[in-house]
Backbone as CSV, one residue per row, in Angstrom:
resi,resn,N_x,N_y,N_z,CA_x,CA_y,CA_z,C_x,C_y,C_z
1,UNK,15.541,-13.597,-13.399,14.563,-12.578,-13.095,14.450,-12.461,-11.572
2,UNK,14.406,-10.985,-10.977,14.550,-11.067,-9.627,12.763,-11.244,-9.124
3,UNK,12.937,-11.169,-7.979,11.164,-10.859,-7.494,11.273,-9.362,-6.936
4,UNK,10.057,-9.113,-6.869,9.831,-7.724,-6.558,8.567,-7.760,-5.341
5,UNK,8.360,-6.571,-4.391,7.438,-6.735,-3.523,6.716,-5.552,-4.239
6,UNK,5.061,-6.194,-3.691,4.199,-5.000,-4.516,3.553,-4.785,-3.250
7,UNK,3.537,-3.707,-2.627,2.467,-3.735,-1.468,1.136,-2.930,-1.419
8,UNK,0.148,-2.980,-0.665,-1.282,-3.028,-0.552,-1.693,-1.948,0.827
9,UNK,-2.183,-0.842,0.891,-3.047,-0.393,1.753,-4.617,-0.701,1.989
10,UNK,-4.888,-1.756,2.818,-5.503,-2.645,2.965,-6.701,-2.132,4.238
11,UNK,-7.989,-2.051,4.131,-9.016,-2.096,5.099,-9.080,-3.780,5.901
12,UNK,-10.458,-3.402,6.881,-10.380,-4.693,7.545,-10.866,-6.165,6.657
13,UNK,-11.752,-5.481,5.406,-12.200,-6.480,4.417,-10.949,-6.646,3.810
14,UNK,-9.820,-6.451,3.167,-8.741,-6.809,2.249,-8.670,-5.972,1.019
15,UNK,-9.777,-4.582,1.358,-10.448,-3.450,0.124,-9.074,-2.495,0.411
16,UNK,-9.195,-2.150,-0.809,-7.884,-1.035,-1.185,-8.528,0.094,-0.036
17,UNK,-7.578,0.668,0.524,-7.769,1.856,1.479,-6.884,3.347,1.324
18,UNK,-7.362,4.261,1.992,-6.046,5.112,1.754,-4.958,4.584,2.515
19,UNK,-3.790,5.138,2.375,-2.570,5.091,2.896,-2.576,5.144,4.655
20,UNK,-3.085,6.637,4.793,-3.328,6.707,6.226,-4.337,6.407,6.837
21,UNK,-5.205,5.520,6.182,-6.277,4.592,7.020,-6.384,3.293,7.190
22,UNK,-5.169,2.886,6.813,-5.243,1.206,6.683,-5.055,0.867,7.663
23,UNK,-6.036,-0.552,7.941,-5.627,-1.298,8.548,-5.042,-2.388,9.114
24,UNK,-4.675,-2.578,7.488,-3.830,-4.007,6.997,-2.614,-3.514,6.211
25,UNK,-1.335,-4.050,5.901,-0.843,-3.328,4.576,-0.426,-5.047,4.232
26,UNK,-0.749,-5.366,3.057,-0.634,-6.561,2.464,0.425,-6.276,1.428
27,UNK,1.346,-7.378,1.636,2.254,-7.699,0.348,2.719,-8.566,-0.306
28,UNK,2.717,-8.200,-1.587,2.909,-9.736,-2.548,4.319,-9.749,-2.885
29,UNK,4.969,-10.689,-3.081,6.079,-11.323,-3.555,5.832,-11.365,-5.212
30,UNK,6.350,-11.119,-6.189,6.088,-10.962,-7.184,7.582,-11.622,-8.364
31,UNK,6.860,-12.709,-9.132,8.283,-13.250,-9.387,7.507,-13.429,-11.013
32,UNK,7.953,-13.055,-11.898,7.205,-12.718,-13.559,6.263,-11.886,-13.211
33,UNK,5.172,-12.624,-13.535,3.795,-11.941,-13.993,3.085,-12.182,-12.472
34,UNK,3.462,-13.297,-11.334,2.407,-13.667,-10.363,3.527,-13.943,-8.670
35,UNK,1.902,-13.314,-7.963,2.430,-13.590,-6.483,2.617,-15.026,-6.569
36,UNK,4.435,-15.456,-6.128,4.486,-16.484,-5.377,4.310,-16.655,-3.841
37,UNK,4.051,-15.672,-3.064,4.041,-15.531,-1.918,2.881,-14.067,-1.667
38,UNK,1.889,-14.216,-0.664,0.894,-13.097,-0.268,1.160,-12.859,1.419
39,UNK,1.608,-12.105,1.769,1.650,-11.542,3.461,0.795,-10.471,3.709
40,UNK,-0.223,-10.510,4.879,-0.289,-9.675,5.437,-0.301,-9.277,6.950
41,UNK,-0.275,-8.101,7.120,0.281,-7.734,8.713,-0.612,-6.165,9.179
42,UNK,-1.511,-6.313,10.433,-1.907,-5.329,10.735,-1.325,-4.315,11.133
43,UNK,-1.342,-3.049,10.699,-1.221,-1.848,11.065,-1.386,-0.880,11.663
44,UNK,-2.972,-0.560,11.727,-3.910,0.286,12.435,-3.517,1.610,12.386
45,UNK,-3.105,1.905,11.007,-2.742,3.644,10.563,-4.274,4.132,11.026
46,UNK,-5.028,3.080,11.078,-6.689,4.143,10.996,-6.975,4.231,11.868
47,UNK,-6.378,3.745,13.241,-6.858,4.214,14.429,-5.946,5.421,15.513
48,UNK,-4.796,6.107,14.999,-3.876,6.616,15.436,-4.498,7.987,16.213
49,UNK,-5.452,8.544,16.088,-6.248,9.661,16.671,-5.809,10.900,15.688
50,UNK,-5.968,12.130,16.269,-6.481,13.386,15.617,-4.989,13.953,14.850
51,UNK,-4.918,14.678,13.977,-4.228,15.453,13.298,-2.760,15.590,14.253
52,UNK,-2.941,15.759,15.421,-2.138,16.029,16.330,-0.741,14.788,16.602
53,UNK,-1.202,13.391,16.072,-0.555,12.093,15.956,0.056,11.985,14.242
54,UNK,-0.257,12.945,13.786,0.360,12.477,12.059,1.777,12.443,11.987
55,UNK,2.293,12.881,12.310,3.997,12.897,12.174,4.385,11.766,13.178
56,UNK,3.521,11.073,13.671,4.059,9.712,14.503,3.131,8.563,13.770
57,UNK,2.216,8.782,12.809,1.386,7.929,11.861,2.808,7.787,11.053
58,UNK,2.957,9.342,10.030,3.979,9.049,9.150,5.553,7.990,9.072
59,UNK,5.408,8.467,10.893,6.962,7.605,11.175,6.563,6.120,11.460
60,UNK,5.593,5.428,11.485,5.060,4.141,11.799,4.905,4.114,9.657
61,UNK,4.485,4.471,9.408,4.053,4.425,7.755,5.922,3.794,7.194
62,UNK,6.657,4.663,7.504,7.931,4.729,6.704,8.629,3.211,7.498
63,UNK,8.308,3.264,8.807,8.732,1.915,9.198,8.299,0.685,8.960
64,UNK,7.394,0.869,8.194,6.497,-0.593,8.400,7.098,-0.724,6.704
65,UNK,6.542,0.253,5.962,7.022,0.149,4.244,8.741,-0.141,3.869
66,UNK,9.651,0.924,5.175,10.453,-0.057,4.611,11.182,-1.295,4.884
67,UNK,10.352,-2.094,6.351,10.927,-2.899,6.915,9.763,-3.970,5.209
68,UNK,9.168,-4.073,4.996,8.488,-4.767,3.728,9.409,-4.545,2.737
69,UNK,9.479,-3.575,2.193,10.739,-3.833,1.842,10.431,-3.044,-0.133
70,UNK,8.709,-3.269,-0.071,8.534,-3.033,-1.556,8.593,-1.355,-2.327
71,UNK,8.782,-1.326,-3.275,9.367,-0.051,-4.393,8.066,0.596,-4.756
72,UNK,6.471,-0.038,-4.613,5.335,-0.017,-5.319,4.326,0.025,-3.794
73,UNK,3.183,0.567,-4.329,2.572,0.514,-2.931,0.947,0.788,-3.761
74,UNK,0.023,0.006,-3.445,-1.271,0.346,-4.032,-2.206,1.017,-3.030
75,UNK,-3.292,1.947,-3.185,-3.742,2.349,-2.205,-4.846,3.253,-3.060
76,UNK,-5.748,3.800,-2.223,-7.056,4.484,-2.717,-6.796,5.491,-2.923
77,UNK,-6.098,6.110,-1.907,-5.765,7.467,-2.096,-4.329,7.724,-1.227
78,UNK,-4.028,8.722,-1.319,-2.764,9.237,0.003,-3.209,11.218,0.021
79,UNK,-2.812,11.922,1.072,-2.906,13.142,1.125,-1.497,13.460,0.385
80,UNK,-1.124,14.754,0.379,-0.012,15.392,-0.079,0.723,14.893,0.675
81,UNK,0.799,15.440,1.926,2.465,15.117,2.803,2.445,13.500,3.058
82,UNK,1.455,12.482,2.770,1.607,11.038,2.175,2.563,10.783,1.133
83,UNK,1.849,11.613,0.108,2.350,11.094,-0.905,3.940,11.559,-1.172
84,UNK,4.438,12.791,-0.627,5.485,13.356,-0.683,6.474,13.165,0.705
85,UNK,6.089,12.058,1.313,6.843,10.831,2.375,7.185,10.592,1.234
86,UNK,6.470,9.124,0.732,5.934,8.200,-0.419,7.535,8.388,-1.275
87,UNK,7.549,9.554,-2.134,8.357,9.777,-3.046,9.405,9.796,-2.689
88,UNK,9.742,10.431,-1.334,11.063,10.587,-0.838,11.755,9.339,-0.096
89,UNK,10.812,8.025,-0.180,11.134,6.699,0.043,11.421,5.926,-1.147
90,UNK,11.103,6.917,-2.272,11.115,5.789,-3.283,10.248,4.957,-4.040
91,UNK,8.736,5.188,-2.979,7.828,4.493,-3.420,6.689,4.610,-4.046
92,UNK,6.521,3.996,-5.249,5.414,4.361,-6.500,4.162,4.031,-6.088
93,UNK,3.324,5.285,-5.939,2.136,5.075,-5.276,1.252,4.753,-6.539
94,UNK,0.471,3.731,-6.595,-0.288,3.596,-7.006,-2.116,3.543,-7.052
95,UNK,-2.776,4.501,-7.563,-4.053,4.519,-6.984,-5.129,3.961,-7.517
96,UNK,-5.769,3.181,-6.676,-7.028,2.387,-7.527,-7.828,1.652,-6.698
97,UNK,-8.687,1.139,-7.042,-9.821,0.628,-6.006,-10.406,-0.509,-6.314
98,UNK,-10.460,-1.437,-5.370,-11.364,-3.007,-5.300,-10.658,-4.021,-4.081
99,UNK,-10.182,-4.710,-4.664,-9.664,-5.989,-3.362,-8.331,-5.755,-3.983
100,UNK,-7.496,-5.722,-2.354,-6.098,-5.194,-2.455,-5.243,-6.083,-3.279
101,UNK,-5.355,-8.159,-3.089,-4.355,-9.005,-3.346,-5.028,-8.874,-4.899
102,UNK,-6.078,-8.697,-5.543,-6.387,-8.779,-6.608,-5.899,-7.258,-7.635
103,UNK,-5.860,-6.534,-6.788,-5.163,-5.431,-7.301,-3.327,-5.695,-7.710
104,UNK,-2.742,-6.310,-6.609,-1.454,-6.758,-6.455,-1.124,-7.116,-7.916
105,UNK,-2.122,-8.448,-8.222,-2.055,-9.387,-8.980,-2.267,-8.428,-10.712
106,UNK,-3.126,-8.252,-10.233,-3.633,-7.684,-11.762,-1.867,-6.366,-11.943
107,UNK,-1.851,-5.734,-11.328,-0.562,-5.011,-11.486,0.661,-5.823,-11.938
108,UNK,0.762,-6.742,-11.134,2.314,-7.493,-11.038,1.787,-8.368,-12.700
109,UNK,0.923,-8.747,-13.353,0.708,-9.032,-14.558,0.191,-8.086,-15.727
110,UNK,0.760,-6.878,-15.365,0.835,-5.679,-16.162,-0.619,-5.299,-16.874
111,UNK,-1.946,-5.535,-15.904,-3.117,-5.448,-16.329,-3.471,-3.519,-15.527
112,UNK,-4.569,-3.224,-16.281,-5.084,-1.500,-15.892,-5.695,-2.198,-14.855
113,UNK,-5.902,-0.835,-13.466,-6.388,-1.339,-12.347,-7.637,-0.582,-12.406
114,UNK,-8.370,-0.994,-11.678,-9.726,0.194,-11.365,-9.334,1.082,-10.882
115,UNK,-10.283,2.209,-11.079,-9.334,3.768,-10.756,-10.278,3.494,-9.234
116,UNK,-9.574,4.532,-8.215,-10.459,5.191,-6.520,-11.108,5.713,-7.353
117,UNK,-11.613,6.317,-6.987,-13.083,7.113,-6.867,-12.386,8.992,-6.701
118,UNK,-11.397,8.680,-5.191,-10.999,9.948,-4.796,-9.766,9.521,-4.470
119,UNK,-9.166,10.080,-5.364,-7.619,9.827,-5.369,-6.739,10.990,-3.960
């Protein structure tokens, strides 16, 4: 069985965030049902400034996801041209809300996640 990376759009608490506001992106190592390994690494998608910086957010987004390396990505929400990066990387956005490594977990052991609020 191989391992798989599940990764996390992460606030400064470790709370599921959107995509383009994180400030953490956390990722689990995933080998069966459970993280053998939890990383995380700051980002600061949420501090990048006005509308005018998004296409240099997006290109920091695609670098960071695919230097991690994972197929899966959990997060609160993403906008359109997020989510349609997202797809064209490959990566299964997943949306839902509470604590990111507990989200990881509950996923990577094939459990329902809490839904966002605002997807």
């Amino acid at each position: 069985m191989s391992d798989r990376i599940i990764m996390a759009a992460l606030d400064s608490d470790g709370q599921l965030t959107g995509v383009g506001r994180s400030r953490r992106i956390g990722a689990g190592t995933v080998r069966g049902s459970s993280i053998v390994v939890w990383s995380e690494a700051d980002v600061a998608w949420n501090s990048e400034g006005p509308a005018e910086n998004e296409g240099m957010r997006h290109a920091n987004v695609v670098k960071v996801l695919t230097h991690v390396g994972g197929k899966e990505l959990i997060a609160a929400g993403a906008g359109p041209d997020m989510r349609r990066m997202l797809e064209k990387l490959g990566i299964h956005l997943v949306v839902a809300a509470g604590p990111g490594r507990a989200a990881v977990d509950r996923l990577a052991g094939g459990l329902e996640l809490p839904l966002a609020s605002h997807p």
